[in-house]
C-alpha positions, -999 to +999 in steps of 0.1 A: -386+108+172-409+107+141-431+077+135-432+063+100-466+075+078-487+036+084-512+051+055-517+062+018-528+098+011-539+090-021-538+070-046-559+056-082-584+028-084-597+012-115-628-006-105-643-037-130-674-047-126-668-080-121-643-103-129-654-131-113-681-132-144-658-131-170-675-157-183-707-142-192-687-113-218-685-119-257-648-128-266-646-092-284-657-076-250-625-098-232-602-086-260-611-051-258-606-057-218-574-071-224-558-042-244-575-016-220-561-030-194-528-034-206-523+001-224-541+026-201-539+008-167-503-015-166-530-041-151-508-070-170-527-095-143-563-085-152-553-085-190-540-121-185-573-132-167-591-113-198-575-133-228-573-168-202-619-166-208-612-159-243-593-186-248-617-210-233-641-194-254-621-197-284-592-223-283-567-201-287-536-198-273-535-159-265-526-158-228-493-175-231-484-157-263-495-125-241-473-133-213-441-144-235-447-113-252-450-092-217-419-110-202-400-100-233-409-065-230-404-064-192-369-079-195-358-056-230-329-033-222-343-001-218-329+024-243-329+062-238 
């Protein structure tokens, strides 16, 4: 009998220098972040994070427009 495969072959990384410093980017560096993330890479989590420092930075409400906006989309019948 055949074991199951326990490992990944291959796969894609996106690597960001460091989101820990967030903090230390100009809000048009976060937005630009934020819409890379979303449109190239499906990272919806790392966006989020992105526009959550620019609205610290900018009292705005972005994130949680953001994530109504992504729910909506996520939950939309698909049409074909």
């Amino acid at each position: 009998m055949w074991a199951a495969l326990s490992q990944s072959l291959w796969g894609d990384a996106v690597y960001v220098r460091d989101f820990m410093t967030f903090d230390t980017l100009s809000p048009e560096a976060l937005l630009k972040i934020a819409v890379i993330c979303h449109e190239n890479y499906s990272s919806y989590d790392l966006a989020g994070v992105a526009l959550e420092e620019y609205d610290r930075k900018m009292r705005t409400g972005l994130q949680m427009d953001y994530l109504r906006a992504l729910a909506q989309e996520l939950n939309a019948p698909k049409t074909e």
